[in-house]
PDB file of N, CA, C and O in Angstrom:
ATOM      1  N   UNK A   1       1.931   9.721   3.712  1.00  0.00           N
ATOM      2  CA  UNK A   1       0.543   9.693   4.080  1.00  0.00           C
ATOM      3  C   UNK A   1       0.204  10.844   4.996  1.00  0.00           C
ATOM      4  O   UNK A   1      -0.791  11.520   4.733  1.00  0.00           O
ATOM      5  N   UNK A   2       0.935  11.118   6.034  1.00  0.00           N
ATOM      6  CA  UNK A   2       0.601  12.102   6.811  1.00  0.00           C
ATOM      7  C   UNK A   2       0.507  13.368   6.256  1.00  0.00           C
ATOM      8  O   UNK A   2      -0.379  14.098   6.699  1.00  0.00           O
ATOM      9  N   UNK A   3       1.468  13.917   5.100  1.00  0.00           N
ATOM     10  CA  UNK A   3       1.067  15.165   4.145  1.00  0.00           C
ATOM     11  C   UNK A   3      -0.067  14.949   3.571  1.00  0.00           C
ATOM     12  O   UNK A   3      -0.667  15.998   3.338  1.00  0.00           O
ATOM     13  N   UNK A   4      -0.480  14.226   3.322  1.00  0.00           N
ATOM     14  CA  UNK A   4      -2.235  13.856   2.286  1.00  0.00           C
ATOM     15  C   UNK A   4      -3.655  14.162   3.406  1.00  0.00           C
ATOM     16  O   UNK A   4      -4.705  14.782   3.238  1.00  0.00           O
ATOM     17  N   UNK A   5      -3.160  13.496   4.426  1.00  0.00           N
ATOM     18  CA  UNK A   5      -3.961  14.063   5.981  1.00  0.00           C
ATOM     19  C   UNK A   5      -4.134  15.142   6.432  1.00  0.00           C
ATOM     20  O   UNK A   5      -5.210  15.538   6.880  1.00  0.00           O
ATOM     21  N   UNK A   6      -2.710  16.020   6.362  1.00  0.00           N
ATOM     22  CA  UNK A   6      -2.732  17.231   6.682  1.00  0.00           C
ATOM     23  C   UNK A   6      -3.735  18.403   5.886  1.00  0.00           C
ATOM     24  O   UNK A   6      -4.425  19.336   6.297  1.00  0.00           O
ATOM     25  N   UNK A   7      -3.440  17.848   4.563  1.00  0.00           N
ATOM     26  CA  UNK A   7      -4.395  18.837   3.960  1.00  0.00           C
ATOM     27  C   UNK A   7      -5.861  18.155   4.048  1.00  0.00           C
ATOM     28  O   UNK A   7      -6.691  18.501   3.209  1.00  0.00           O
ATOM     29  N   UNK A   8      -6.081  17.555   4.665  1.00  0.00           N
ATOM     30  CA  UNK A   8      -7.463  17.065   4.527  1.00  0.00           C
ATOM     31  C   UNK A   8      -8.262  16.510   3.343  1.00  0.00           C
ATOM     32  O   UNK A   8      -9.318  16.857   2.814  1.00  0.00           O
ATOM     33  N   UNK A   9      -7.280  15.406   3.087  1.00  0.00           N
ATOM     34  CA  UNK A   9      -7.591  14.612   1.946  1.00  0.00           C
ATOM     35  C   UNK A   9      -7.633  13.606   2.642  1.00  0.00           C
ATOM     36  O   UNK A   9      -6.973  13.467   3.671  1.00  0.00           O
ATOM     37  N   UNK A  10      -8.667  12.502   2.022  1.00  0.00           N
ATOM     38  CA  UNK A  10      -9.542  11.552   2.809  1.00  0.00           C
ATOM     39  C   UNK A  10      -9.098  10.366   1.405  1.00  0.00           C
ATOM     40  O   UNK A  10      -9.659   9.270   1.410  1.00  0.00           O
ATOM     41  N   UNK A  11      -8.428  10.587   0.659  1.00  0.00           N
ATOM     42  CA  UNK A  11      -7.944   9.758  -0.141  1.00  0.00           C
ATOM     43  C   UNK A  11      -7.981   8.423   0.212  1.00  0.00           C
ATOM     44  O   UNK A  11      -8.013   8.364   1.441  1.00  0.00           O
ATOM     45  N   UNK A  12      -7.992   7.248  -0.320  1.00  0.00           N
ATOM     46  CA  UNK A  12      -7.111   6.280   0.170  1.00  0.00           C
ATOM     47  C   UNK A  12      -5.890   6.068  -0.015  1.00  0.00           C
ATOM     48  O   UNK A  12      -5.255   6.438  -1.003  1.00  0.00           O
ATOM     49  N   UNK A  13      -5.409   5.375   1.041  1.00  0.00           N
ATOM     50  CA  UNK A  13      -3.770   5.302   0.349  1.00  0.00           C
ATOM     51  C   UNK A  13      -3.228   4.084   0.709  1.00  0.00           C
ATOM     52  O   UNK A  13      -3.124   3.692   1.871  1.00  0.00           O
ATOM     53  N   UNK A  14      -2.778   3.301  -0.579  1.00  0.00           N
ATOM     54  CA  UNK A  14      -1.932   2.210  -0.452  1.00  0.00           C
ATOM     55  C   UNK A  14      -0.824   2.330  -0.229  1.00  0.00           C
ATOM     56  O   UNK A  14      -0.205   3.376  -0.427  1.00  0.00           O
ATOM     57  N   UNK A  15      -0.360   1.334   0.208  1.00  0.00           N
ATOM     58  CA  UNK A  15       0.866   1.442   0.722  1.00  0.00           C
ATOM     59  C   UNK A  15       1.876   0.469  -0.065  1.00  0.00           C
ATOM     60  O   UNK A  15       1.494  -0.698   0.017  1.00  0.00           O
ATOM     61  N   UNK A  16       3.181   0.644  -0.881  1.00  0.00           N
ATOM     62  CA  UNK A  16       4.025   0.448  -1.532  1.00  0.00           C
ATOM     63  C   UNK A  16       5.102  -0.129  -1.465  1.00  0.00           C
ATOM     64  O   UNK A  16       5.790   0.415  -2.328  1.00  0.00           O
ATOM     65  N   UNK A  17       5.880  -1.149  -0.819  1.00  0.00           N
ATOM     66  CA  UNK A  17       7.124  -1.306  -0.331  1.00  0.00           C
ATOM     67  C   UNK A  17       7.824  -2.238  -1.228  1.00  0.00           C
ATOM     68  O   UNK A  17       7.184  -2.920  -2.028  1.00  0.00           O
ATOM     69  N   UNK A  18       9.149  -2.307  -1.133  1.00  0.00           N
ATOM     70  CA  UNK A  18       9.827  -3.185  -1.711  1.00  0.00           C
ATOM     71  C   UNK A  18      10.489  -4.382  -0.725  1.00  0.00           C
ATOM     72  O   UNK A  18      11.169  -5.338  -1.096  1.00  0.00           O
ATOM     73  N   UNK A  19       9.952  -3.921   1.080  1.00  0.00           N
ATOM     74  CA  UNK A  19      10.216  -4.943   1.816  1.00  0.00           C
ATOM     75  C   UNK A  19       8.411  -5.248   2.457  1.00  0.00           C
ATOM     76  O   UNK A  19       7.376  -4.624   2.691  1.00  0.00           O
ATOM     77  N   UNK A  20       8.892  -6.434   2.498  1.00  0.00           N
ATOM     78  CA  UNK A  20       7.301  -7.285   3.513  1.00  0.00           C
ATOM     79  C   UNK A  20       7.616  -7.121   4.934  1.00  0.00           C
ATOM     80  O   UNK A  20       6.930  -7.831   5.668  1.00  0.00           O
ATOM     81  N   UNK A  21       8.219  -6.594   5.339  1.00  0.00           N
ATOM     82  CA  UNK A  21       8.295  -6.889   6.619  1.00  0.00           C
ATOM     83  C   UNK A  21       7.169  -6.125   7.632  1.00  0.00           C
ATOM     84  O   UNK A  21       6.832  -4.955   7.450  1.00  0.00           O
ATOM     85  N   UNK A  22       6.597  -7.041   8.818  1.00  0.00           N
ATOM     86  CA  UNK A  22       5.973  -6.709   9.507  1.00  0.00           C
ATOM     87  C   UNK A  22       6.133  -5.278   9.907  1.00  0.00           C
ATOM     88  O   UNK A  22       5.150  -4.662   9.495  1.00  0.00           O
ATOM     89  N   UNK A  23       6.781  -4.668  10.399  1.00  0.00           N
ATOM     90  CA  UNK A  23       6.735  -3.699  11.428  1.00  0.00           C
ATOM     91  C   UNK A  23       6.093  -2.515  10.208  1.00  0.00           C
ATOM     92  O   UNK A  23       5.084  -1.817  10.311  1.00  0.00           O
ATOM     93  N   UNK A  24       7.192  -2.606   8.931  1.00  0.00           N
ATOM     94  CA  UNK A  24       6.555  -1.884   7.551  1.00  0.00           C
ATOM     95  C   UNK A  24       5.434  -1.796   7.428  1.00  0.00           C
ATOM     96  O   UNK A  24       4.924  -0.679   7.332  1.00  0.00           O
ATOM     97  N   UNK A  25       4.546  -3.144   7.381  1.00  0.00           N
ATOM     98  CA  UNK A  25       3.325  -3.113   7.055  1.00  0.00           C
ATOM     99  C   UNK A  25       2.291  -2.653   8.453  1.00  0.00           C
ATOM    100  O   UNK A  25       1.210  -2.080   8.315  1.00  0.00           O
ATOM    101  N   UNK A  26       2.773  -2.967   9.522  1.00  0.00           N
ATOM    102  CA  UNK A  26       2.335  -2.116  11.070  1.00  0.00           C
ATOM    103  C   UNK A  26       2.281  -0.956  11.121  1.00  0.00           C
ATOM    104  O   UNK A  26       1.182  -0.511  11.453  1.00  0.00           O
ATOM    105  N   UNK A  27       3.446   0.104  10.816  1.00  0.00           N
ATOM    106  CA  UNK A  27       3.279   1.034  10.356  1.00  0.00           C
ATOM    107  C   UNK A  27       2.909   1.829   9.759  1.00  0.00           C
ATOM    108  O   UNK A  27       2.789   3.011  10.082  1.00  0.00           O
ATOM    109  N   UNK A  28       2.567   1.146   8.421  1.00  0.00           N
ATOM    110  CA  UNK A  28       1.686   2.002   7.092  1.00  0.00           C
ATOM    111  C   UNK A  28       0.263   1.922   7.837  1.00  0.00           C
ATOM    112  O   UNK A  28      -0.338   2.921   8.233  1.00  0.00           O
ATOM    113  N   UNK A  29      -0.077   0.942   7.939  1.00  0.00           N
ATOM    114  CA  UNK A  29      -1.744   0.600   8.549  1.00  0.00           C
ATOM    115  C   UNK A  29      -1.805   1.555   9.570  1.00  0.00           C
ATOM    116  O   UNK A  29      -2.563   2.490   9.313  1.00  0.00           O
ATOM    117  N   UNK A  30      -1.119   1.611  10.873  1.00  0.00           N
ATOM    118  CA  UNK A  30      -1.165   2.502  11.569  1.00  0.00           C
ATOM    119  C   UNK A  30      -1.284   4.229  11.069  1.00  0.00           C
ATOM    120  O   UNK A  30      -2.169   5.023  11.389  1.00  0.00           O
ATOM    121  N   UNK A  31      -0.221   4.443  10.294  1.00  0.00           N
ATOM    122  CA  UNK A  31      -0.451   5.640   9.446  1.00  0.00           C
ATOM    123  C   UNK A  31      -1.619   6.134   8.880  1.00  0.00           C
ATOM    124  O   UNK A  31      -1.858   7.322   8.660  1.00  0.00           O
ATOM    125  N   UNK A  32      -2.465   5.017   8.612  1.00  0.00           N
ATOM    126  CA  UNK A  32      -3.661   5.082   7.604  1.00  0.00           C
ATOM    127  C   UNK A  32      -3.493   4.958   6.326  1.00  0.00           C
ATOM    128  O   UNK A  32      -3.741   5.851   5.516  1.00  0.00           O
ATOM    129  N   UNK A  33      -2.940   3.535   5.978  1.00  0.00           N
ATOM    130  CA  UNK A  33      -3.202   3.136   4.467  1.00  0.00           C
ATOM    131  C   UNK A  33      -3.705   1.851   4.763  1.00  0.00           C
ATOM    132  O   UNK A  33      -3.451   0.978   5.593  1.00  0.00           O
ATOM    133  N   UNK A  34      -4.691   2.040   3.601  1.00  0.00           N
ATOM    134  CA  UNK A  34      -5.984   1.197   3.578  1.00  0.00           C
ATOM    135  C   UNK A  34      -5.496  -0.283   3.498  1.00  0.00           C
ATOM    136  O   UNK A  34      -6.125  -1.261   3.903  1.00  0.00           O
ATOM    137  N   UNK A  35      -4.093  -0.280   2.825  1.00  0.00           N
ATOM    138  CA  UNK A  35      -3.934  -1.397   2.427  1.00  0.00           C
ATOM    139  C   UNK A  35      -2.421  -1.779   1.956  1.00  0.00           C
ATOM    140  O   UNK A  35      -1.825  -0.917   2.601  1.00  0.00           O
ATOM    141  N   UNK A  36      -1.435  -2.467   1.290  1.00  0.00           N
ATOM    142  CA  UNK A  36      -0.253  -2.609   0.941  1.00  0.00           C
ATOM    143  C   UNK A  36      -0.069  -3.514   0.019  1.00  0.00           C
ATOM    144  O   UNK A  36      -0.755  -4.519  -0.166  1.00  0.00           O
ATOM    145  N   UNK A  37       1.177  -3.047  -0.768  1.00  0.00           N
ATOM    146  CA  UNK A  37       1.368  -4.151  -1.135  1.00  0.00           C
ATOM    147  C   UNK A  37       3.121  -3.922  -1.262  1.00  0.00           C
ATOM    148  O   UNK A  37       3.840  -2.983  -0.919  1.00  0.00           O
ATOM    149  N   UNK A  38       3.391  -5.138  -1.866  1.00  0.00           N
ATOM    150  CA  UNK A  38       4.471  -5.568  -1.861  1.00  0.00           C
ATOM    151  C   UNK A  38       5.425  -5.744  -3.694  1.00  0.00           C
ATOM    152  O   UNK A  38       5.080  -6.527  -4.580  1.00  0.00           O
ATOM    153  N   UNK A  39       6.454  -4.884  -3.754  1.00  0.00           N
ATOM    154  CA  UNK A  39       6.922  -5.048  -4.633  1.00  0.00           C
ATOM    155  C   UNK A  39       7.591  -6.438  -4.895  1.00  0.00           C
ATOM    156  O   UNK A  39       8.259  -6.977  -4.013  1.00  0.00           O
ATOM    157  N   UNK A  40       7.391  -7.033  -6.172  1.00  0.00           N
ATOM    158  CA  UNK A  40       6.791  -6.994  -7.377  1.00  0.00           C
ATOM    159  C   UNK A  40       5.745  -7.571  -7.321  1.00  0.00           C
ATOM    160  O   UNK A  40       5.801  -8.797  -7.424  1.00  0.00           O
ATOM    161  N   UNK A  41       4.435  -6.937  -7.142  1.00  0.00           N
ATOM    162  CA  UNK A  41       3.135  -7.319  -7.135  1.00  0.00           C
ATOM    163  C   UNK A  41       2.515  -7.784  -8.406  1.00  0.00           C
ATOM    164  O   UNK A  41       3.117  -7.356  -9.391  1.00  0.00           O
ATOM    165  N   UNK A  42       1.399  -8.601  -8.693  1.00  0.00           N
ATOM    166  CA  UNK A  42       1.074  -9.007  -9.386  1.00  0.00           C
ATOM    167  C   UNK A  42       0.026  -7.824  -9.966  1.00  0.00           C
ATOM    168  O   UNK A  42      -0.255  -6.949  -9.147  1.00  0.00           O
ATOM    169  N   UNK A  43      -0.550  -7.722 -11.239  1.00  0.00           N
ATOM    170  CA  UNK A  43      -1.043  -6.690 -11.717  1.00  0.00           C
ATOM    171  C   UNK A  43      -2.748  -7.055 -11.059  1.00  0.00           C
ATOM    172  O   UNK A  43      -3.354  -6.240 -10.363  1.00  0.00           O
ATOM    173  N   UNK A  44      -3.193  -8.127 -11.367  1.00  0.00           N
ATOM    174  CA  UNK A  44      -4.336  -8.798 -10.667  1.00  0.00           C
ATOM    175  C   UNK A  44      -5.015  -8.351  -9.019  1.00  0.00           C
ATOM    176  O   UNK A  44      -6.140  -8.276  -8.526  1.00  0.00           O
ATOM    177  N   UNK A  45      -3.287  -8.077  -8.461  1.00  0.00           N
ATOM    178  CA  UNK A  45      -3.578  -8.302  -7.004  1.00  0.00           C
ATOM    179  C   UNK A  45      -3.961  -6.490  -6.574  1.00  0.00           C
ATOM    180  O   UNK A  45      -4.546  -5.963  -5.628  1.00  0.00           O
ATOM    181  N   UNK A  46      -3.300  -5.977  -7.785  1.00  0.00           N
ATOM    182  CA  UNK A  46      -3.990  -4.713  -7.712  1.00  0.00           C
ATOM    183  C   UNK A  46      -5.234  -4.228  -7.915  1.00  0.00           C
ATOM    184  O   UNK A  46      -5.940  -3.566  -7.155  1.00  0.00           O
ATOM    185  N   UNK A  47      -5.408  -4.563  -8.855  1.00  0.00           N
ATOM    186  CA  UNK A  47      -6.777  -4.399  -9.415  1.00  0.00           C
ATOM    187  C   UNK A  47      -8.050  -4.975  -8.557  1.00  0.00           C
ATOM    188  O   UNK A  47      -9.063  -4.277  -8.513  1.00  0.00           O
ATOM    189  N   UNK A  48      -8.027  -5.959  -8.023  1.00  0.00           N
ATOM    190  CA  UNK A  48      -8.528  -6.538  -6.694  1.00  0.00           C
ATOM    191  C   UNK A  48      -8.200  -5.584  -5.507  1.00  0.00           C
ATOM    192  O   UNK A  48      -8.993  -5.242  -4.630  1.00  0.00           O
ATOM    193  N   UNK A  49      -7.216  -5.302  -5.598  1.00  0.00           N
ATOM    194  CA  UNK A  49      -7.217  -3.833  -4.657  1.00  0.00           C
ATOM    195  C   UNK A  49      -8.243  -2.791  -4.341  1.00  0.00           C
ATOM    196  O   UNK A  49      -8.762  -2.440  -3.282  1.00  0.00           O
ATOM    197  N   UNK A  50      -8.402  -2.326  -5.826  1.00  0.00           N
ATOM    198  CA  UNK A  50      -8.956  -0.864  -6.444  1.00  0.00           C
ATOM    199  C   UNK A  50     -10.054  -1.364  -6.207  1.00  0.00           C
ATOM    200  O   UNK A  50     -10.679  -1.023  -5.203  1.00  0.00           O
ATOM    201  N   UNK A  51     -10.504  -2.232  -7.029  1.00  0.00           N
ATOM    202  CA  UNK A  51     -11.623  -3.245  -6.594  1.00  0.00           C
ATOM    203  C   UNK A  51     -12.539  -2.961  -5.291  1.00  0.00           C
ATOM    204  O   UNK A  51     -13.537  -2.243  -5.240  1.00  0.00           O
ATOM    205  N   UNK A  52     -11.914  -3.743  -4.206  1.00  0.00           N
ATOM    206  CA  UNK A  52     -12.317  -3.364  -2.718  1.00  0.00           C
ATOM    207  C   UNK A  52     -12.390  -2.523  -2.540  1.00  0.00           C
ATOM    208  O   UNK A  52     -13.592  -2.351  -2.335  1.00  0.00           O
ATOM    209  N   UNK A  53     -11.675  -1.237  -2.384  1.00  0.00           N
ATOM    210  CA  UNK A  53     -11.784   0.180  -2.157  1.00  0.00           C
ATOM    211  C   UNK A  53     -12.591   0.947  -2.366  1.00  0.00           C
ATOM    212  O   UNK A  53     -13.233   1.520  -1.485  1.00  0.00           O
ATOM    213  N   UNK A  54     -12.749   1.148  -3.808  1.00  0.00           N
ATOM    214  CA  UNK A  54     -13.391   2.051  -4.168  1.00  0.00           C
ATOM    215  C   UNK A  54     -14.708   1.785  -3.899  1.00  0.00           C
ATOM    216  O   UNK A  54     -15.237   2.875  -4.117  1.00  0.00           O
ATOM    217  N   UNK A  55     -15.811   0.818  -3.471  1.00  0.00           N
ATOM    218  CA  UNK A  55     -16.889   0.255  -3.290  1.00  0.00           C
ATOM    219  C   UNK A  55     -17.571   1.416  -1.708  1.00  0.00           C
ATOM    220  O   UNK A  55     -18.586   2.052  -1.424  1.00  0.00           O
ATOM    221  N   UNK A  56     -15.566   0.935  -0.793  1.00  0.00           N
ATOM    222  CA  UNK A  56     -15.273   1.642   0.606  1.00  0.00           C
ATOM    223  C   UNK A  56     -16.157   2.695   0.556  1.00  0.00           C
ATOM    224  O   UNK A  56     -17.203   2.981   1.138  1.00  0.00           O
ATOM    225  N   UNK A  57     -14.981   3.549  -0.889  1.00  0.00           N
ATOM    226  CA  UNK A  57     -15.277   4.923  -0.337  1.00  0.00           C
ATOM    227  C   UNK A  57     -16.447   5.480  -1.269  1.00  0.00           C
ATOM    228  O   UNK A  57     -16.638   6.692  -1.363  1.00  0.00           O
ATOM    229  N   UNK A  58     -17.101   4.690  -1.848  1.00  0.00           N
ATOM    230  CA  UNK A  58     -18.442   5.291  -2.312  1.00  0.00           C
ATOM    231  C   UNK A  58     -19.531   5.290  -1.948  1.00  0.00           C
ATOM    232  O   UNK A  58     -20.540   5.801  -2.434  1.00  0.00           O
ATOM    233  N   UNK A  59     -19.285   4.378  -0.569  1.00  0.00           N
ATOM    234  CA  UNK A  59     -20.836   4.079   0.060  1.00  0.00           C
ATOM    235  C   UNK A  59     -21.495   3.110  -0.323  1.00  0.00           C
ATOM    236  O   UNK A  59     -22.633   2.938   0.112  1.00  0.00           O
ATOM    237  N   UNK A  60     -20.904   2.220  -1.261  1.00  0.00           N
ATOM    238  CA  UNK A  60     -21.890   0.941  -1.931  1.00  0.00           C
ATOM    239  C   UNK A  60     -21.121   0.022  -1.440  1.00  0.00           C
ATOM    240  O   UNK A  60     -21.381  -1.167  -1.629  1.00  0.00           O
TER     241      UNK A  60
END
């Protein structure tokens, strides 16, 4: 995430892990990702993802 920042990309960025653990998910958020998830995610829980987001970053 911090290379995507650097260049001044305002992207969102989820965050990916194959562990749940708190401090993981403290971290990414702190970093600046919008959001996480957790491997093996459900395909649904993504799309509900994209969902929320993109609404974010369009202004609607």
């Amino acid at each position: 995430m911090g290379a995507i920042r650097r260049h001044g990309q305002t992207l969102p960025v989820v965050f990916l892990s194959a562990f749940g653990d708190r401090a993981t998910m403290v971290q990414a958020t702190e970093m600046g990702a919008v959001d996480f998830l957790t491997k093996a995610f459900r395909a649904d829980s993504l799309l509900g993802l994209i969902q929320r987001i993109i609404p974010r970053q369009s202004g609607g």
